[in-house]
PQR file with spaces between the fields and no chain letter, atoms N, CA, C, O and H, PARSE charges and radii, in Angstrom:
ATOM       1  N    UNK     1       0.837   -1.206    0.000 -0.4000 1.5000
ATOM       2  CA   UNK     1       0.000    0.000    0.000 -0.0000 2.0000
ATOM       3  C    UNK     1       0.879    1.266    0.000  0.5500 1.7000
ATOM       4  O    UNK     1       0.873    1.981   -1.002 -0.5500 1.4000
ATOM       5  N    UNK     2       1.689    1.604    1.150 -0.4000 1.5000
ATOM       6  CA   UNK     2       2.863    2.353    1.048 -0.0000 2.0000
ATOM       7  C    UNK     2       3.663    2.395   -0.204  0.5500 1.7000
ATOM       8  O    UNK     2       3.991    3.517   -0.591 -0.5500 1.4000
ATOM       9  H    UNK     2       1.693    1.023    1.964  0.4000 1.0000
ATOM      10  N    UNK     3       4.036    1.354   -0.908 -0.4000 1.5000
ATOM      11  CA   UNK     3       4.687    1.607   -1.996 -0.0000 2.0000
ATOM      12  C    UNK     3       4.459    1.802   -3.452  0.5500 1.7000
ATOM      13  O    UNK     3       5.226    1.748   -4.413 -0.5500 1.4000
ATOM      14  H    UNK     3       3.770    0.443   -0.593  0.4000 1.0000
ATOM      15  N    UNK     4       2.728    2.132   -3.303 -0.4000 1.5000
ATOM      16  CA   UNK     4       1.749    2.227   -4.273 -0.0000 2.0000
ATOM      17  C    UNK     4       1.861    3.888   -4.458  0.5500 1.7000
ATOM      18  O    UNK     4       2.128    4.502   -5.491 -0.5500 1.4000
ATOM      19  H    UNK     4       2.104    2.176   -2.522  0.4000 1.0000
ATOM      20  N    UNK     5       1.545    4.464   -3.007 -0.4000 1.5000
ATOM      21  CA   UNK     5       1.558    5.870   -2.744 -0.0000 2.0000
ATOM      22  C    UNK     5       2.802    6.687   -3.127  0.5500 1.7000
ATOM      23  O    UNK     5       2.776    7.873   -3.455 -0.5500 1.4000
ATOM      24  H    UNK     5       1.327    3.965   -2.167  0.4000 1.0000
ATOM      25  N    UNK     6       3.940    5.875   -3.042 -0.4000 1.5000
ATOM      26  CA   UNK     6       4.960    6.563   -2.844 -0.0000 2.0000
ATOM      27  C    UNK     6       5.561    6.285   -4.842  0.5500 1.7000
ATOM      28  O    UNK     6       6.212    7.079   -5.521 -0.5500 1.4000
ATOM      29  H    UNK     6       3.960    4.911   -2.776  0.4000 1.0000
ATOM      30  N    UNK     7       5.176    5.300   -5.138 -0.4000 1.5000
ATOM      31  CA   UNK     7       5.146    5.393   -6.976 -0.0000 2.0000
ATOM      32  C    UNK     7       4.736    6.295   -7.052  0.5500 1.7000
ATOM      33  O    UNK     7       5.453    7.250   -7.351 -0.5500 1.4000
ATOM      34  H    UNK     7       4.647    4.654   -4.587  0.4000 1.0000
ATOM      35  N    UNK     8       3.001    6.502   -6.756 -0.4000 1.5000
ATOM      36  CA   UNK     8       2.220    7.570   -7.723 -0.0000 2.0000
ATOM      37  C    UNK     8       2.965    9.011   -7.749  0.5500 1.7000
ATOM      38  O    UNK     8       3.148    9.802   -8.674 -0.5500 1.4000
ATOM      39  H    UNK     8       2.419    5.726   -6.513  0.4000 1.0000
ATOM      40  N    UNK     9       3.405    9.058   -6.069 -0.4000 1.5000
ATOM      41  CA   UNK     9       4.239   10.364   -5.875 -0.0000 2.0000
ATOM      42  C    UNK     9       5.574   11.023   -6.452  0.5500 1.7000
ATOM      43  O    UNK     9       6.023   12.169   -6.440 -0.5500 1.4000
ATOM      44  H    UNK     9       3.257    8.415   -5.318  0.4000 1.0000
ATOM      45  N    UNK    10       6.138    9.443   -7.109 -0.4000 1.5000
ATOM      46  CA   UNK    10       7.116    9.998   -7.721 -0.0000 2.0000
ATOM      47  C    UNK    10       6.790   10.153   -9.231  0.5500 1.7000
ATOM      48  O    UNK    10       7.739   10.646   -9.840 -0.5500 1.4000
ATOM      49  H    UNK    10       5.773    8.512   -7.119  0.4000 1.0000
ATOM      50  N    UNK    11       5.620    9.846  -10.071 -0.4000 1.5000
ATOM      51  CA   UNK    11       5.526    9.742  -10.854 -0.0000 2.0000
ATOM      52  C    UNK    11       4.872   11.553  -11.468  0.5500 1.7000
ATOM      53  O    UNK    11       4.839   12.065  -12.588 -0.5500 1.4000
ATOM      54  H    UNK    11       4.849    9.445   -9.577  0.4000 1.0000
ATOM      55  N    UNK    12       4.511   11.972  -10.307 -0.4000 1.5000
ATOM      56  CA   UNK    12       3.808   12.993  -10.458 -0.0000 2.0000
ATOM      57  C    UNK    12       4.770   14.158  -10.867  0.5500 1.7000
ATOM      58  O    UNK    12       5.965   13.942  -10.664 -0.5500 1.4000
ATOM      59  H    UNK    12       4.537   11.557   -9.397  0.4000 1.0000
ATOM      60  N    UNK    13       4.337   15.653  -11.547 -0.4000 1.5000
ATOM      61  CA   UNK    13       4.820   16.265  -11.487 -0.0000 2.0000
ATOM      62  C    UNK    13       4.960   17.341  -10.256  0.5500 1.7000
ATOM      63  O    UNK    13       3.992   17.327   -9.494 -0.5500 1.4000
ATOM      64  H    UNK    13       3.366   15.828  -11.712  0.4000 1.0000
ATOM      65  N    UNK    14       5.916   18.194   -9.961 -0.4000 1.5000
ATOM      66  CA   UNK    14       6.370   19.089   -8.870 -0.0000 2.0000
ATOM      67  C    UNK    14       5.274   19.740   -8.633  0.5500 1.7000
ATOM      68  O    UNK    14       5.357   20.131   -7.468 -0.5500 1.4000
ATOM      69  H    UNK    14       6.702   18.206  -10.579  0.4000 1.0000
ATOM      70  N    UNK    15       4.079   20.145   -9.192 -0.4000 1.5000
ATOM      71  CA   UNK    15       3.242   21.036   -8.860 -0.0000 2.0000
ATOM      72  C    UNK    15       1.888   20.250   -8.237  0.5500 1.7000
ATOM      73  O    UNK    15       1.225   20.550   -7.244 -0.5500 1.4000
ATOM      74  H    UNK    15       4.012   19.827  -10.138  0.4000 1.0000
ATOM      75  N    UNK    16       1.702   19.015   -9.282 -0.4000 1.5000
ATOM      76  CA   UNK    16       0.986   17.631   -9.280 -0.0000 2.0000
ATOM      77  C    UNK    16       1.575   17.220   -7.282  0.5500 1.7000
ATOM      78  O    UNK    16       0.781   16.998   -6.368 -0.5500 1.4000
ATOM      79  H    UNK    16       2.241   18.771  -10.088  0.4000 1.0000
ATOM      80  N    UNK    17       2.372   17.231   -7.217 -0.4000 1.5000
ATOM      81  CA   UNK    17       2.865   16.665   -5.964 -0.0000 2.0000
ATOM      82  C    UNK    17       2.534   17.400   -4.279  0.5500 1.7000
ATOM      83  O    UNK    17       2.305   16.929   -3.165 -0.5500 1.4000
ATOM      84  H    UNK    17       3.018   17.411   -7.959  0.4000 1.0000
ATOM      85  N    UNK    18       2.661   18.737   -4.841 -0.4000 1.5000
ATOM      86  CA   UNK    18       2.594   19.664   -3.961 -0.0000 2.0000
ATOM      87  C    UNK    18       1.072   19.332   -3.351  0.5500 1.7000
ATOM      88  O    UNK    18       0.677   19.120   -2.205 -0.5500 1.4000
ATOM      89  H    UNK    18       2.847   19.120   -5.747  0.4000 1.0000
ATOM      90  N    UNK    19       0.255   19.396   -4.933 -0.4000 1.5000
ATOM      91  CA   UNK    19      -1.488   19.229   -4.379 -0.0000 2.0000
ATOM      92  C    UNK    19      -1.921   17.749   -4.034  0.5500 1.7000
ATOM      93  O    UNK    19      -2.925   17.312   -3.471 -0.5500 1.4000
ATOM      94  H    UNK    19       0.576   19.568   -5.865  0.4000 1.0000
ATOM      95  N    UNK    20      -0.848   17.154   -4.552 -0.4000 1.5000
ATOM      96  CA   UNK    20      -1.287   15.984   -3.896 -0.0000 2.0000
ATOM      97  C    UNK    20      -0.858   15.508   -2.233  0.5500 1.7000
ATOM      98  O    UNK    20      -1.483   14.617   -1.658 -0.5500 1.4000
ATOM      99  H    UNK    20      -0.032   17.509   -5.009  0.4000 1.0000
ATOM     100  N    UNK    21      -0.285   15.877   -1.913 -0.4000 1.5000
ATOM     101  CA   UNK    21       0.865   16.103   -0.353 -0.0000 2.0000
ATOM     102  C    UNK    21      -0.740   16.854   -0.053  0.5500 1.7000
ATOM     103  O    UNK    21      -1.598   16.178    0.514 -0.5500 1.4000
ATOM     104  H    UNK    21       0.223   16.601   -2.380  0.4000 1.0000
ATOM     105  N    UNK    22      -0.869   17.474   -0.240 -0.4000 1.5000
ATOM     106  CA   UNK    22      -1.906   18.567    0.671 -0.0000 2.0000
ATOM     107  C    UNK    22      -3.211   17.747    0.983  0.5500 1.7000
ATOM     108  O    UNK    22      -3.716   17.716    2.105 -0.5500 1.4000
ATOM     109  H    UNK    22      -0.172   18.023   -0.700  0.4000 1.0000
ATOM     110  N    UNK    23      -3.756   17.025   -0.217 -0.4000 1.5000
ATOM     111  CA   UNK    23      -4.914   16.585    0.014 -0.0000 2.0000
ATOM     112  C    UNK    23      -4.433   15.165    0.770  0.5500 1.7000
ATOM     113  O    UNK    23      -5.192   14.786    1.662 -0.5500 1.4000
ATOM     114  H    UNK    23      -3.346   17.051   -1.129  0.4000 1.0000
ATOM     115  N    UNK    24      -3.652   14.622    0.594 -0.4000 1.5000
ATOM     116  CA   UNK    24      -3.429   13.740    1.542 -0.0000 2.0000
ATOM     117  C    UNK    24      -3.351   14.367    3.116  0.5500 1.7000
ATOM     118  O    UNK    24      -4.180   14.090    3.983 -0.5500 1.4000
ATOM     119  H    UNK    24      -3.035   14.930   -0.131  0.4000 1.0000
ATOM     120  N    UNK    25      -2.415   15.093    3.274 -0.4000 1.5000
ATOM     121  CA   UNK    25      -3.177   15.809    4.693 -0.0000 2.0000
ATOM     122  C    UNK    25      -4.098   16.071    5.248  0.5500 1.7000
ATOM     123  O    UNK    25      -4.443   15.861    6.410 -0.5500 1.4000
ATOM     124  H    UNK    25      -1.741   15.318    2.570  0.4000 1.0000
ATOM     125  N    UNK    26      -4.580   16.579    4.393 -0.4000 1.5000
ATOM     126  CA   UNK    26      -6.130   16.814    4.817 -0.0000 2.0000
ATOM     127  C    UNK    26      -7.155   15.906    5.267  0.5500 1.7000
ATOM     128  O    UNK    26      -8.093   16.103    6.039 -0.5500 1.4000
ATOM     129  H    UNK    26      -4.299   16.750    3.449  0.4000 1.0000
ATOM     130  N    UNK    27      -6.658   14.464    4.388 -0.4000 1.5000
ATOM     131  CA   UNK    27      -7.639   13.211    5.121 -0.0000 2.0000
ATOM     132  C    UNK    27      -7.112   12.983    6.012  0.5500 1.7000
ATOM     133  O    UNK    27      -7.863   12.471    6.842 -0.5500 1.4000
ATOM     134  H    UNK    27      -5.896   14.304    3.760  0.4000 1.0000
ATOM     135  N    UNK    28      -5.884   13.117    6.415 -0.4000 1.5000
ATOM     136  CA   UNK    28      -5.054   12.213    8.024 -0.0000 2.0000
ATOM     137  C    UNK    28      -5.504   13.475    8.879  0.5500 1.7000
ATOM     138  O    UNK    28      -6.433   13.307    9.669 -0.5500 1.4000
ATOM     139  H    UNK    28      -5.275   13.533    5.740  0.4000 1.0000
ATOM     140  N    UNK    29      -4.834   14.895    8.763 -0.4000 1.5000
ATOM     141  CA   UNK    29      -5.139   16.201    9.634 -0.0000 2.0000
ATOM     142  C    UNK    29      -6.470   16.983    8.713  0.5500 1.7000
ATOM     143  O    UNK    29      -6.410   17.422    7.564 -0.5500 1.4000
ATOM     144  H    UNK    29      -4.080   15.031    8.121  0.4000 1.0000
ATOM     145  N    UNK    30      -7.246   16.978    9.333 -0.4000 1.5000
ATOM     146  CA   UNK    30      -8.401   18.165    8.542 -0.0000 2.0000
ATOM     147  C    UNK    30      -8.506   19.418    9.204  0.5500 1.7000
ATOM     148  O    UNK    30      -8.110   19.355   10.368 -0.5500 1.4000
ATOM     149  H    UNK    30      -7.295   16.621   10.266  0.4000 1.0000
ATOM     150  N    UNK    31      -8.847   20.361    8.899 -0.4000 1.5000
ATOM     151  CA   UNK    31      -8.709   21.437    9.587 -0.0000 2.0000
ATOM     152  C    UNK    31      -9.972   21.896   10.089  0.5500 1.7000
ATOM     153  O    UNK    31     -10.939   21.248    9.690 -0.5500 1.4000
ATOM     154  H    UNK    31      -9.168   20.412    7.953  0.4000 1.0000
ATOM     155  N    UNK    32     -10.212   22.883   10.892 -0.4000 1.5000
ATOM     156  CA   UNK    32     -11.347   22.673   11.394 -0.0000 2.0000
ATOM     157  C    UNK    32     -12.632   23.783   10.173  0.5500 1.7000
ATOM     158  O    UNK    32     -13.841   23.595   10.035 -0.5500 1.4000
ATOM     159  H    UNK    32      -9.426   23.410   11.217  0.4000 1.0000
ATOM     160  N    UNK    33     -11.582   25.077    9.369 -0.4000 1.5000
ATOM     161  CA   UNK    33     -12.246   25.463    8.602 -0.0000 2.0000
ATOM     162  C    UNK    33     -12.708   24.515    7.311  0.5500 1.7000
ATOM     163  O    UNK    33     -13.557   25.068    6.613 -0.5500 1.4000
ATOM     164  H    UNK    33     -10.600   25.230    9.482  0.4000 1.0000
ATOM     165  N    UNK    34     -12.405   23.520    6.978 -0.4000 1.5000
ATOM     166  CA   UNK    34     -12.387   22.841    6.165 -0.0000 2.0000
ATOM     167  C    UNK    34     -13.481   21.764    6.081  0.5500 1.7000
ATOM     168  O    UNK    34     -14.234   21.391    5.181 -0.5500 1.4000
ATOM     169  H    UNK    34     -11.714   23.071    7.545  0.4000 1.0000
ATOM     170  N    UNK    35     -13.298   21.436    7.253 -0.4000 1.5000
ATOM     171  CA   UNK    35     -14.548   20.507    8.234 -0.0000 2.0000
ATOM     172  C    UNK    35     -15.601   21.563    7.595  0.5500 1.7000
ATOM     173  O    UNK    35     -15.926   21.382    6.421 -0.5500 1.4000
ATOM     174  H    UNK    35     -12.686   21.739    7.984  0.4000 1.0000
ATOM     175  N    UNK    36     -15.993   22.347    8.109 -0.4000 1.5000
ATOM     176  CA   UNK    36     -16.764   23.325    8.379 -0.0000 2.0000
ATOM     177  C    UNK    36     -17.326   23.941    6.521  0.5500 1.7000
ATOM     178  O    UNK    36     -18.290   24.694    6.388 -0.5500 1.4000
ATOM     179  H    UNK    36     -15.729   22.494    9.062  0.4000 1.0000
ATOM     180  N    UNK    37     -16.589   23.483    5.444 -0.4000 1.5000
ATOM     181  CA   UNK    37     -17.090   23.520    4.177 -0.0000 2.0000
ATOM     182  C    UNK    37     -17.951   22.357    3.657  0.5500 1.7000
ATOM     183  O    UNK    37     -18.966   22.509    2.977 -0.5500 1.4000
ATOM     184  H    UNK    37     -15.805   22.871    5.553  0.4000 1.0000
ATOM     185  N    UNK    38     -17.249   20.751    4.195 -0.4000 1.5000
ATOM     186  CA   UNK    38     -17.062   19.906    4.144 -0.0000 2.0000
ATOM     187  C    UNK    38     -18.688   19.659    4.769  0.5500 1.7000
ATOM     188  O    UNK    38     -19.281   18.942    3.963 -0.5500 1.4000
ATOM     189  H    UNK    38     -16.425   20.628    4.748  0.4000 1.0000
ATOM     190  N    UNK    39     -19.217   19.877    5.463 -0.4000 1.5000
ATOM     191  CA   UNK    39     -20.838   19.945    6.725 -0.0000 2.0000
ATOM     192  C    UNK    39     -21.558   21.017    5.724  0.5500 1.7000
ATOM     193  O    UNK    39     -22.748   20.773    5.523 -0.5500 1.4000
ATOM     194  H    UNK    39     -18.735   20.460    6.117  0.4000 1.0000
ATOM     195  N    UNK    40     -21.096   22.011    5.154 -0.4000 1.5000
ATOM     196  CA   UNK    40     -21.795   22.857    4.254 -0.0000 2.0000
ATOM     197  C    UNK    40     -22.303   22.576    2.989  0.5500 1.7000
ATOM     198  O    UNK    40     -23.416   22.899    2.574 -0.5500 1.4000
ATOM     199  H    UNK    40     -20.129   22.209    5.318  0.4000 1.0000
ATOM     200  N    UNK    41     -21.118   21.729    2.174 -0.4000 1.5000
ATOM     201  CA   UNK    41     -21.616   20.745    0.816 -0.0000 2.0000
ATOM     202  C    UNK    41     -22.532   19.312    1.234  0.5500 1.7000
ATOM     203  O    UNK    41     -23.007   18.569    0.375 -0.5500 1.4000
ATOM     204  H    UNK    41     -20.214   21.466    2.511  0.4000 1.0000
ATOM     205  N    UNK    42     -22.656   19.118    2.521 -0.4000 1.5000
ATOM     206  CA   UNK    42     -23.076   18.029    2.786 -0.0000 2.0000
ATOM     207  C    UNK    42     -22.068   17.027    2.567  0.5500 1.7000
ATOM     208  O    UNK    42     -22.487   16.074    1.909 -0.5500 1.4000
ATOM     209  H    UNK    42     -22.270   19.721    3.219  0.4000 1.0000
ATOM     210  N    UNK    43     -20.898   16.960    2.912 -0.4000 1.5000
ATOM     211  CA   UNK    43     -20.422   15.849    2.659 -0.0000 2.0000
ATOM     212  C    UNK    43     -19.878   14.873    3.744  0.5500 1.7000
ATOM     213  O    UNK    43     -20.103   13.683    3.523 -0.5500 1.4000
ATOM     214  H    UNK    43     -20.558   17.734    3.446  0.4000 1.0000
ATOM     215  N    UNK    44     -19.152   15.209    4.957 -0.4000 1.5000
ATOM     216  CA   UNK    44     -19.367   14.709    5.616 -0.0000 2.0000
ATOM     217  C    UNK    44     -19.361   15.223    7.136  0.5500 1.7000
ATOM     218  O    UNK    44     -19.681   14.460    8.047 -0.5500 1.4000
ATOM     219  H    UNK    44     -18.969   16.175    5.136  0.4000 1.0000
């Protein structure tokens, strides 16, 4: 699983990577403004 993530990551480009690093954060750390969009679209 780890070494699935860490392909896609290298496969990506520098800018591709940046947004992808982020949204992966966001599922492990969410923020609380984010939450708070996230309850607004209905999503979760």
């Amino acid at each position: 699983m780890v070494e699935f993530f860490l392909a896609s990551y290298l496969l990506l480009k520098k800018k591709q990577r940046e947004a992808w690093a982020r949204s992966l954060l966001l599922l492990w750390y969410p923020r609380p403004d984010s939450n708070r969009h996230a309850r607004k679209g209905g999503g979760f």
